[in-house]
C-alpha positions as CSV (number, residue, x, y, z in Angstrom):
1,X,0.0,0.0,0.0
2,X,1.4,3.2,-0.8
3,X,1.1,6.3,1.2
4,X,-1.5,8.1,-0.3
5,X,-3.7,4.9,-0.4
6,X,-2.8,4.3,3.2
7,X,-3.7,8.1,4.0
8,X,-7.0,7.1,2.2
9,X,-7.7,4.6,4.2
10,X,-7.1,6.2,7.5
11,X,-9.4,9.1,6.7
12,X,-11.8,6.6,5.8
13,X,-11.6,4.9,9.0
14,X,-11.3,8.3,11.0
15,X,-14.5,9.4,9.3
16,X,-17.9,9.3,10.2
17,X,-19.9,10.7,7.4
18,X,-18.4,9.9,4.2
19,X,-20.1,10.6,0.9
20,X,-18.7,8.9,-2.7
21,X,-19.6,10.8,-6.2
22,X,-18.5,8.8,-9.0
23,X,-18.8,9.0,-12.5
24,X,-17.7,7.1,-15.5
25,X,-14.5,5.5,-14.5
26,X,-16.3,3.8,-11.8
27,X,-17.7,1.2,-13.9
28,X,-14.7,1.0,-16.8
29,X,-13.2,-1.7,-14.5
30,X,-16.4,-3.8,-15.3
31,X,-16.5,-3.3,-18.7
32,X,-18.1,-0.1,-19.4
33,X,-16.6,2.3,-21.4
34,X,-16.4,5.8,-19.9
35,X,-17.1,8.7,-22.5
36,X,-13.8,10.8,-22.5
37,X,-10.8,8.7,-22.4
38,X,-9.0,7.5,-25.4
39,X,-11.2,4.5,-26.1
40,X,-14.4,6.4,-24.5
41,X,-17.9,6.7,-26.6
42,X,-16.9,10.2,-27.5
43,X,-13.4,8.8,-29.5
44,X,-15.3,6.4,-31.5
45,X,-16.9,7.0,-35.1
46,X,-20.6,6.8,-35.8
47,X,-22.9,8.6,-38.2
48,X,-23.8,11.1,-35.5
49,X,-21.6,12.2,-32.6
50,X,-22.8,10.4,-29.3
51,X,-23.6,13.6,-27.7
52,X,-26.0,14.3,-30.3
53,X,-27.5,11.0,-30.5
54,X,-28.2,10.9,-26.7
55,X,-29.7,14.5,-27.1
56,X,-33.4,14.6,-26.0
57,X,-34.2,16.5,-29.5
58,X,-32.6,13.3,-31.7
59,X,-34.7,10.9,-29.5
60,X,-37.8,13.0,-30.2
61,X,-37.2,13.5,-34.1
62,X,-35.2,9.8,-34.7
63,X,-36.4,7.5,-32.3
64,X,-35.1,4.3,-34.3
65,X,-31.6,5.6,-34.7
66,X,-31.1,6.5,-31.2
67,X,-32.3,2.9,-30.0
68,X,-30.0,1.5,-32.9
69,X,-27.1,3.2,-30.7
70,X,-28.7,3.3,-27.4
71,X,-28.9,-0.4,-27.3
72,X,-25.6,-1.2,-28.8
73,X,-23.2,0.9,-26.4
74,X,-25.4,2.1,-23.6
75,X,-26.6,-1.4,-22.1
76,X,-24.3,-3.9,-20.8
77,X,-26.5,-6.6,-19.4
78,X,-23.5,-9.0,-18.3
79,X,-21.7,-5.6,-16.1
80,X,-20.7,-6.9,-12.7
81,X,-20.1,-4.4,-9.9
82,X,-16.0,-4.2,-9.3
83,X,-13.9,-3.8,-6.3
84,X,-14.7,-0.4,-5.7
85,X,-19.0,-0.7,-5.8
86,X,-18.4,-3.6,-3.3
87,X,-16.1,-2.0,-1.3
88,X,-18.5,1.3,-0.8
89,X,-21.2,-1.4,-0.4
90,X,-19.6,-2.4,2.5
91,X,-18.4,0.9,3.7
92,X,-22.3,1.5,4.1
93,X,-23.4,-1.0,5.5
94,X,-20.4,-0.8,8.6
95,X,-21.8,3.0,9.2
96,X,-19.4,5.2,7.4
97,X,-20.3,5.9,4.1
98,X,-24.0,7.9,3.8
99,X,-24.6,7.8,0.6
100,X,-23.3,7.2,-3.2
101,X,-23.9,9.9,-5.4
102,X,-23.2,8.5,-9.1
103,X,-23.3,10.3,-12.8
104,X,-23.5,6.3,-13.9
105,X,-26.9,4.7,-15.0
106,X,-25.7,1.2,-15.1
107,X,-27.0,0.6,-11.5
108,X,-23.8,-1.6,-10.3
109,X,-23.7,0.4,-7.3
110,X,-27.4,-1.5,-6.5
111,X,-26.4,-4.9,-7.7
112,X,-23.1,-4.3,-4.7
113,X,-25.5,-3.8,-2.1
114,X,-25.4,-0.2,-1.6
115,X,-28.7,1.2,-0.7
116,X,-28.2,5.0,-0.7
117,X,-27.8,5.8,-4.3
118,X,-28.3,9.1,-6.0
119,X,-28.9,8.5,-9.7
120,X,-27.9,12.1,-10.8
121,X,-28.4,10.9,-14.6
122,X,-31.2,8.0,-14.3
123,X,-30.9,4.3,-14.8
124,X,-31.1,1.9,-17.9
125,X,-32.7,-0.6,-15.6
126,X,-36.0,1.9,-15.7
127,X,-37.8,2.2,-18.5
128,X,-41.7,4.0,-18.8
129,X,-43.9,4.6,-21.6
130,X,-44.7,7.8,-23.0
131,X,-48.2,7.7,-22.9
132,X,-49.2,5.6,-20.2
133,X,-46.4,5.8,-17.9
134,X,-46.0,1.6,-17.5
135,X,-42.9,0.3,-16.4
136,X,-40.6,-1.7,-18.2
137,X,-37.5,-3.0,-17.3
138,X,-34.0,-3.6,-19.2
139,X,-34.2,-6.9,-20.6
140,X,-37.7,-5.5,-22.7
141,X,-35.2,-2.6,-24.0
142,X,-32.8,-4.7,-24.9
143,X,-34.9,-7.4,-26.8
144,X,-36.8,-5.5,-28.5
145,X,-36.5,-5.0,-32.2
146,X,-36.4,-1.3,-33.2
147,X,-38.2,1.3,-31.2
148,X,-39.6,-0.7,-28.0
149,X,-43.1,0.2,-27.5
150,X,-46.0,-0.3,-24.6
151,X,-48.8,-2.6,-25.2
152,X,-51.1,0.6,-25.7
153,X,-49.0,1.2,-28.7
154,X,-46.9,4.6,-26.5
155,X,-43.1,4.4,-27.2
156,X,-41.3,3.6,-23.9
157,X,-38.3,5.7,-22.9
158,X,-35.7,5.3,-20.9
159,X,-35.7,7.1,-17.4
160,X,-32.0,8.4,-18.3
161,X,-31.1,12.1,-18.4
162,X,-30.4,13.4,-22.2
163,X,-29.0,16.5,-23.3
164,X,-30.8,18.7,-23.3
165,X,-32.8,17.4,-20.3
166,X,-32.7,18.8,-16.6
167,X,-31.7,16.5,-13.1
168,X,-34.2,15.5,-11.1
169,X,-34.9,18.3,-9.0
170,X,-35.6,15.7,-5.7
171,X,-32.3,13.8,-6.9
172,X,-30.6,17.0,-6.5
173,X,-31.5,18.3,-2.8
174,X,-30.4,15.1,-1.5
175,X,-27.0,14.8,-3.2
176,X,-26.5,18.6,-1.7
177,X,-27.9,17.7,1.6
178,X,-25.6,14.8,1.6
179,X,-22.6,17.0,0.1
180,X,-22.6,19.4,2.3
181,X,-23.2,17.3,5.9
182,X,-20.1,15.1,4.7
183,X,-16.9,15.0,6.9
184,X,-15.3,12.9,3.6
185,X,-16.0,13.5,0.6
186,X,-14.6,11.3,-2.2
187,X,-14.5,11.7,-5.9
188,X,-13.8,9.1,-8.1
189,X,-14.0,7.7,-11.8
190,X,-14.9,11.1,-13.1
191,X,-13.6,14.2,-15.3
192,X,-15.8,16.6,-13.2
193,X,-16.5,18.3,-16.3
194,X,-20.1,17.6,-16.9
195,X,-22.6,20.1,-15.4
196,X,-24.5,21.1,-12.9
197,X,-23.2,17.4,-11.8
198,X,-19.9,18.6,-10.7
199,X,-20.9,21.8,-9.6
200,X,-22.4,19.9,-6.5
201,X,-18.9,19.7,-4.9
202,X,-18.9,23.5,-3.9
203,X,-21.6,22.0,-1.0
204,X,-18.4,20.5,0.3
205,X,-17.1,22.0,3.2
206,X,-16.3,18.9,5.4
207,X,-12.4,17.6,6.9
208,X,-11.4,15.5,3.9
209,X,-11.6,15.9,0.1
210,X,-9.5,13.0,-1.4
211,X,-10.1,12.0,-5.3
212,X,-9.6,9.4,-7.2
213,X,-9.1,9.3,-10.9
214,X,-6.7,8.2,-13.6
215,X,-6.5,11.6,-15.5
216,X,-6.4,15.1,-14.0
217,X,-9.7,17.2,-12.5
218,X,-10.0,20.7,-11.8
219,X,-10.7,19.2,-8.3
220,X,-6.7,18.1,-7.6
221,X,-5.1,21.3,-5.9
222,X,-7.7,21.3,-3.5
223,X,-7.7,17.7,-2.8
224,X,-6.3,16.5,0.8
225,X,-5.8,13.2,-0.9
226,X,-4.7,13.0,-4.8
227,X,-4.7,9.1,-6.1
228,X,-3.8,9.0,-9.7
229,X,-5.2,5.0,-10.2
230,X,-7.8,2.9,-11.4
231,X,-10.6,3.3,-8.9
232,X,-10.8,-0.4,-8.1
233,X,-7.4,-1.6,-7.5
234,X,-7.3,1.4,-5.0
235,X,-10.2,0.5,-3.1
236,X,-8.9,-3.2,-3.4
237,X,-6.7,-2.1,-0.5
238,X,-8.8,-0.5,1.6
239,X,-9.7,-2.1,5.0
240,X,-12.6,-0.7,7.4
């Protein structure tokens, strides 16, 4: 263990209300992309840009085309949670960690076991029609061929936040609330450069800031604890 791993872990155990927001680089370790990194979804070629496809305007005006892309990069069915989900699971569940605040909507942070879990962006694993507001879940996304669509005939949508779309306004008083009671804050697995996401940390004004992420964030000079590795293998070390 080195020594800003082991200064990690000590803050961690000399804590008492420690909050995690994560973003991308959380799940890469299970075999989800991230967006910005050199083999992210914003490096690779398609007809559209991603961040056009995933725009609330192309879902409204082509429907069949954002499924087409939604369904072939967006859900990984087979995902496990990693070292790190498991390890904040566990965090939890001994008293210390209050709550996971996560840019993610691959819901790994659930299947670990963690029950206090702010979805800033939404989840593929919910899915609602437009019309009649029934529930669907991931598997009837993913099997379905084309645009999946309610038995009254209403196209079902994903409860995910597009461009263009606003955070849950509920989502986001409880991530603040949490933010700014926090003793420890910890970043991880993200670029902090997606907004008004990252613009939640100014709530911070706890002991401990210490984040964790493989490239640089405008978050560093501030941090008590800088750890430039992969999220999981960090948290791999970490004993409560």
């Amino acid at each position: 263990m080195n020594e800003s791993v082991k200064k990690l872990n000590d803050a961690i155990n000399n804590s008492q209300y420690i909050v995690f927001f994560g973003g991308a680089g959380v799940s890469t370790e299970s075999g989800i992309p991230d967006f910005r990194s050199v083999d992210g979804l914003y490096n690779q070629k398609y007809k559209y840009p991603p961040e056009t496809i995933i725009s609330h305007s192309f879902f409204t005006r082509n429907t069949e085309e954002f499924y087409r892309f939604y369904k072939d990069k967006m859900i990984f069915r087979d995902a496990k949670p990693n070292a790190a989900h498991l390890k904040l699971a566990e965090m939890e569940e001994k008293g210390k960690l209050k709550a996971v605040i996560t840019q993610n909507i691959d819901g790994l942070h659930q299947a670990a076991g963690s029950k206090e879990v702010l979805e800033l962006h939404g989840s593929v694993h919910r899915n609602y029609c437009m019309r009649c507001h029934k529930f669907y879940d991931l598997d009837y996304i993913a099997d379905s061929e084309g645009i999946p669509r309610c038995e009254c005939g209403g196209i079902v949508k994903p409860d995910v936040v597009l461009y263009e779309e606003g955070l849950d306004s509920d989502t986001i008083t409880r991530a603040v609330n949490h933010i700014s009671k926090a003793d420890m804050l910890i970043i991880g697995g993200t670029s902090l450069v997606v907004y008004p996401a990252a613009g939640f940390i100014d709530y911070f004004h706890g002991k401990t800031l210490a984040v964790i992420n493989m490239a640089p964030t405008n978050r560093d000079s501030s941090a008590d604890i800088l750890i430039s590795e992969k999220i999981g293998e960090v948290f791999k070390q970490i004993s409560i």
